[in-house]
MIDOSE-1310 file (N, C-alpha, C; in nm, 2 decimals, decimal comma, always signed):
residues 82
xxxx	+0,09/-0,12/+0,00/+0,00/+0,00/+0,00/+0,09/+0,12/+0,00; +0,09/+0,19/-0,12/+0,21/+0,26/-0,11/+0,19/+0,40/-0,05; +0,26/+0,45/-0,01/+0,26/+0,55/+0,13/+0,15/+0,64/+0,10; +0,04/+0,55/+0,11/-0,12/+0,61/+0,09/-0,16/+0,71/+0,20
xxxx	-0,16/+0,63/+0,31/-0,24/+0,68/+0,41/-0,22/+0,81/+0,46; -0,12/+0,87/+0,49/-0,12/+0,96/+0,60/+0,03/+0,96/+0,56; +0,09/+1,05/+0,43/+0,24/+1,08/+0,44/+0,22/+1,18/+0,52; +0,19/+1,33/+0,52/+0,22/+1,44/+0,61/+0,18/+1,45/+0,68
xxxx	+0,19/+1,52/+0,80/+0,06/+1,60/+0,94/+0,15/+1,72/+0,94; +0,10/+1,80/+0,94/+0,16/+1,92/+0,98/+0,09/+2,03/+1,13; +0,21/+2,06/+1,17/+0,12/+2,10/+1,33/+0,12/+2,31/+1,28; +0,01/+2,30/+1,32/+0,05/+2,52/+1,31/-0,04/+2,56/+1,41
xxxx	+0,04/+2,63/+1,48/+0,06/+2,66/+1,63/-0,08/+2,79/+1,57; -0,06/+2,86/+1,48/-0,09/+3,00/+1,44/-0,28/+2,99/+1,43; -0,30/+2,87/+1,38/-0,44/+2,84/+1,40/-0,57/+2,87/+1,57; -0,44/+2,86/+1,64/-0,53/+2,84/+1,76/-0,53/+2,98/+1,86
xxxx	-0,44/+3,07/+1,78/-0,42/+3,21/+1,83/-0,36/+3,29/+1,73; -0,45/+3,40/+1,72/-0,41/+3,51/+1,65/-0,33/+3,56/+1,64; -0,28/+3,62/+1,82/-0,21/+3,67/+1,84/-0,07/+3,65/+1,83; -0,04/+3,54/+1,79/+0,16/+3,45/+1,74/+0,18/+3,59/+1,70
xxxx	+0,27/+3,60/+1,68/+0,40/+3,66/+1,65/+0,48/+3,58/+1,53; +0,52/+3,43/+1,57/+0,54/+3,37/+1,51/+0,51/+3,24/+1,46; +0,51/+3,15/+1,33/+0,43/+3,07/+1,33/+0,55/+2,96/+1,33; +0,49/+2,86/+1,36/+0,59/+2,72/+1,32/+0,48/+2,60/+1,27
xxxx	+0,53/+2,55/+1,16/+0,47/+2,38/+1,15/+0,61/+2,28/+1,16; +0,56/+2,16/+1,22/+0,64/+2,09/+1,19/+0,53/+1,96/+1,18; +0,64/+1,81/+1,10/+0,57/+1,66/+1,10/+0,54/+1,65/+1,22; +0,43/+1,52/+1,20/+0,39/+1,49/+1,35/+0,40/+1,35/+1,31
xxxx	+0,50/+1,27/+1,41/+0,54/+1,12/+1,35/+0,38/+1,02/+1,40; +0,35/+1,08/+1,56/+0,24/+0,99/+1,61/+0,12/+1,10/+1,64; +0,00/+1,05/+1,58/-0,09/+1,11/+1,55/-0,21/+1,11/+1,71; -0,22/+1,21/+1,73/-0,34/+1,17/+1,88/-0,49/+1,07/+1,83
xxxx	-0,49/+0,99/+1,92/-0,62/+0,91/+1,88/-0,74/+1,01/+1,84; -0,76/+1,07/+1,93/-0,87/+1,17/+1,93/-0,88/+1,24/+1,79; -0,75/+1,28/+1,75/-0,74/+1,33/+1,56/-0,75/+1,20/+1,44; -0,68/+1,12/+1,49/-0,64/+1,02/+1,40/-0,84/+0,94/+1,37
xxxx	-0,88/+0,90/+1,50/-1,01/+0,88/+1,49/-1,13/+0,99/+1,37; -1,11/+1,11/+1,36/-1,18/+1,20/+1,26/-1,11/+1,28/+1,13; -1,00/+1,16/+1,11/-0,92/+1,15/+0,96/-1,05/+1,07/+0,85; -1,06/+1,21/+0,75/-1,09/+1,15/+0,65/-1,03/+1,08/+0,53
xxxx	-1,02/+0,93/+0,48/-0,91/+0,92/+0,38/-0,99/+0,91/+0,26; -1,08/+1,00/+0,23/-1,13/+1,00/+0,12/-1,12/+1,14/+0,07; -1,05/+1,20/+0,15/-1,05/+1,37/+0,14/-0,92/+1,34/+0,10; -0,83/+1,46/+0,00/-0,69/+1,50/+0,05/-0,58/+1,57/+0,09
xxxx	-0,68/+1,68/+0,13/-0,65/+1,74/+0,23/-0,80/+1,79/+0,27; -0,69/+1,79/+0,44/-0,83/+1,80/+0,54/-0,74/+1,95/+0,66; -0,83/+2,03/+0,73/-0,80/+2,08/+0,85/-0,82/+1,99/+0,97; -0,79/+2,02/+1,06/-0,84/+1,94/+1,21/-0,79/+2,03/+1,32
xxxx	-0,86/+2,08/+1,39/-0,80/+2,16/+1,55/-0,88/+2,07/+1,65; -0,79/+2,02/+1,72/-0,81/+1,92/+1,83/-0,93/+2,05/+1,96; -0,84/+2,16/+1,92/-0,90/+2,24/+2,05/-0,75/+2,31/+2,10; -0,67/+2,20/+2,07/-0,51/+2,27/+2,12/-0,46/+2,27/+2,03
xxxx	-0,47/+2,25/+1,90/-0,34/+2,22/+1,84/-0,44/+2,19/+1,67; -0,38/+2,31/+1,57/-0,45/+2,22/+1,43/-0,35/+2,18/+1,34; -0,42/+2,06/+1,25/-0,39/+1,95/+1,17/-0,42/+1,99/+1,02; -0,29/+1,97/+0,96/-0,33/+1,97/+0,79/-0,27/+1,81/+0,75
xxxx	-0,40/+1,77/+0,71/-0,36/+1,66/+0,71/-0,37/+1,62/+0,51; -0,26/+1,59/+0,47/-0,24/+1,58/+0,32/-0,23/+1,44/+0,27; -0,32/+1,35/+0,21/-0,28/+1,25/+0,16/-0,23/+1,20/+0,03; -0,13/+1,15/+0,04/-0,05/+1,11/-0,09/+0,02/+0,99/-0,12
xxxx	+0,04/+0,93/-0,21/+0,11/+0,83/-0,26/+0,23/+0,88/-0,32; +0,31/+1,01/-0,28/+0,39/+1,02/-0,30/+0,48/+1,07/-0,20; +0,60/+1,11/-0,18/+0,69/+1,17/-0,02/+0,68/+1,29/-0,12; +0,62/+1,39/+0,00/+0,58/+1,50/-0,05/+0,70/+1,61/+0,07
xxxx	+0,71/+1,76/+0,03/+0,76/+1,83/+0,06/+0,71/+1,96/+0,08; +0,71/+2,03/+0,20/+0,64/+2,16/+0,20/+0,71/+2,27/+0,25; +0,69/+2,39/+0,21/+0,70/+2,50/+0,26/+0,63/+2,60/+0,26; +0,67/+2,70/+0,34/+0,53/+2,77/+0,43/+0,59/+2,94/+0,38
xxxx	+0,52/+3,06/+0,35/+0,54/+3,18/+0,40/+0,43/+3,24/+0,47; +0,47/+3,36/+0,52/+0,34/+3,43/+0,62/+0,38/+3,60/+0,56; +0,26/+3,68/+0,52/+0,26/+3,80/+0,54/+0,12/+3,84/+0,60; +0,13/+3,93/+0,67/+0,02/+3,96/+0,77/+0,00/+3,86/+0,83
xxxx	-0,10/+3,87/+0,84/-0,20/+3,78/+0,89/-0,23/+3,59/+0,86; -0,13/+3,63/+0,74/-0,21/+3,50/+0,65/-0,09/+3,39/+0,59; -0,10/+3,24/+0,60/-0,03/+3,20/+0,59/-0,04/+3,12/+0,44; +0,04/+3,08/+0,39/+0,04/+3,03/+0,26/+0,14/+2,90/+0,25
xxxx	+0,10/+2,80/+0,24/+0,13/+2,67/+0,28/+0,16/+2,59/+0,13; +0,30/+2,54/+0,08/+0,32/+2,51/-0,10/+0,34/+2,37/-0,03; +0,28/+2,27/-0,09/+0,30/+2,13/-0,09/+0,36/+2,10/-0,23; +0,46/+2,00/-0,22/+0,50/+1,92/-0,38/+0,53/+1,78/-0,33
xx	+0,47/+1,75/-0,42/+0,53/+1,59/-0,48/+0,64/+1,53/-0,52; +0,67/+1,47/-0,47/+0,78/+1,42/-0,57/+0,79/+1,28/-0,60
């Protein structure tokens, strides 16, 4: 099953308060039950905020690579394939 299910999670702090200053994503190797339980794998990309913490969750059959910028307010998130 080739790396179908769940290659990325990405964590962004920036979702759960306005107020950051600064943002960070990073992988998330183990997924909380509570998130993993309301993954959709028919979607391919999904949002998810637990309440602490939100989830971009990207699915792909390929090892994917991302990078992020921010101006203002707003973040802009480039996924690739490879």
């Amino acid at each position: 099953m080739k790396k179908f299910f769940l290659s990325v999670f990405f964590v962004i702090s920036i979702l759960s308060a306005c107020n950051l200053s600064t943002v960070s994503m990073s992988e998330v190797e183990n997924v909380p039950n509570n998130v993993w339980a309301i993954i959709d794998p028919n979607l391919e990309l999904q949002l998810i905020n637990d309440g602490e913490k939100g989830y971009i969750i990207f699915h792909s059959s390929e090892d994917v690579e991302f990078d992020f910028t921010t101006q203002e307010n707003t973040v802009t998130i480039n996924f690739n394939e490879k």
